[in-house]
N, C-alpha and C positions, 0 to 999 in steps of 0.2 A: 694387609700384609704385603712386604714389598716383594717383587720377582725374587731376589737373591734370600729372599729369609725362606719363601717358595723352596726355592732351590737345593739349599742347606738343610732344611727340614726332610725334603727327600733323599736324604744320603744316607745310607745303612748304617746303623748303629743306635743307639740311645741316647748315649752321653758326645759332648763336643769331639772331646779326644776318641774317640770310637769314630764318629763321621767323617773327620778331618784325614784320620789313617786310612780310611777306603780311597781318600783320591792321594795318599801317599805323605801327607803329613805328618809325620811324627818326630819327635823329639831325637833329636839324635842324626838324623838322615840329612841328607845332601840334596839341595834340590836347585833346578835352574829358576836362574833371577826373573828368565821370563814368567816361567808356570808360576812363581809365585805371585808374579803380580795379576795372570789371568786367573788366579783362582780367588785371591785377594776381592776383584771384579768383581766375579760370577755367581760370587757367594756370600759377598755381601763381609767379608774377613778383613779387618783392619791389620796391615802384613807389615811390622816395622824391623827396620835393620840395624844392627847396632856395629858401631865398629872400635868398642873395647870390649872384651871376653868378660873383664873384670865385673861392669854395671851387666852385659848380658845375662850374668850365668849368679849371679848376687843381688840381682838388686828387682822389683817388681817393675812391671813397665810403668805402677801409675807412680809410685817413688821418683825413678827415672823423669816423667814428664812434669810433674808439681815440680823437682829440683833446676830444670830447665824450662821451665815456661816461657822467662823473662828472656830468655838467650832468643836472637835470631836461627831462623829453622836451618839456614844451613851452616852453624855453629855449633850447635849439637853435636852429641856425640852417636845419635841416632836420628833415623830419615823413615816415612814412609818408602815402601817400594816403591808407590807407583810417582811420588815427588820425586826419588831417587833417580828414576827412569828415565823422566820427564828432563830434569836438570840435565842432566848427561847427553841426552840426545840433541836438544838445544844447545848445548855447549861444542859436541863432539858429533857434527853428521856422520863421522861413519864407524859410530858406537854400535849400530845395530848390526853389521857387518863384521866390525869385532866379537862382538860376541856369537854371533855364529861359528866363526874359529875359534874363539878363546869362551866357551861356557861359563857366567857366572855363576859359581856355586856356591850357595848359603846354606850352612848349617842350621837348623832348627832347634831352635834355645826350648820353645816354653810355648803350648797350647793354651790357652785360656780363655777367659770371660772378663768385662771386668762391665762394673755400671755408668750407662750413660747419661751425665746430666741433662742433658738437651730434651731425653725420649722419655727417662726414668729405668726403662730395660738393659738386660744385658748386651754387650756387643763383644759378638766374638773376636778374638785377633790372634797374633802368629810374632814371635820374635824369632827374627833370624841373628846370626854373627857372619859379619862380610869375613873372607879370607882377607889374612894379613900377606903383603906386597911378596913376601920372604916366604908365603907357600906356594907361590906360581913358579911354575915349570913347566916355558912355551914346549918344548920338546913329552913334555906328561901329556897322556889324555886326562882333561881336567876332574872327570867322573871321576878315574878311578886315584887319580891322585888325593883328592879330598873321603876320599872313603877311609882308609885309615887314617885321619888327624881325628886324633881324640877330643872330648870337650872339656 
């Protein structure tokens, strides 16, 4: 058993969607782009980003990833976090300093499980929905401005 399944296994609850809410995951909720990608890490949680509401909130992420396979990864209309991350800071040195002023915040689509060809087992992961360009408002604290946008 890997550290992060370790890890996950010790979080209070029974079920995914039970464990994942104790460190503040859930469906619905606002969360910074960083924690998701350290919890993504830590716990072993494959965390992907979508940035249409449409495929987010309609369509299954393994739908989603068979319909895009053949697509290069940053043509997608979804990214892992931590690729997401990784892109941006390579592209943008002083991405990590933006985001300390300007918080990215992703909405949480969809808890789930899904099976892995590679193990045969399950692997837990996380859909978020990036904020679209038309909710940012430098002058908002970015919390609490993304608390009420509905899904």
């Amino acid at each position: 058993m890997k550290d992060t399944d370790a890890a996950r296994n010790a979080l209070r609850g029974t079920t995914l969607p039970e464990k994942l809410a104790s460190i503040g995951i859930e469906r619905g909720r606002m969360m910074d782009i960083r924690n998701l990608e350290a919890i993504g890490r830590d716990y072993g949680i494959g965390i992907y980003l979508f940035f249409e509401k449409e495929l987010a909130t309609t369509r299954t992420l393994a739908e989603v990833q068979a319909e895009y396979r053949d697509v290069p990864e940053y043509e997608r209309p979804y990214v892992r976090v931590d690729r997401f991350l990784r892109f941006t800071k390579e592209n943008d040195p002083s991405f990590n300093q933006t985001l300390e002023e300007f918080p990215l915040m992703i909405e949480i689509v969809v808890v789930g499980d899904m099976p892995d060809p590679a193990t045969g087992r399950t692997t837990p992961f996380v859909t978020g929905l990036m904020p679209f360009l038309e909710d940012f408002d430098v002058d908002v604290d970015p919390v609490e401005q993304m608390q009420g946008r509905p899904l």
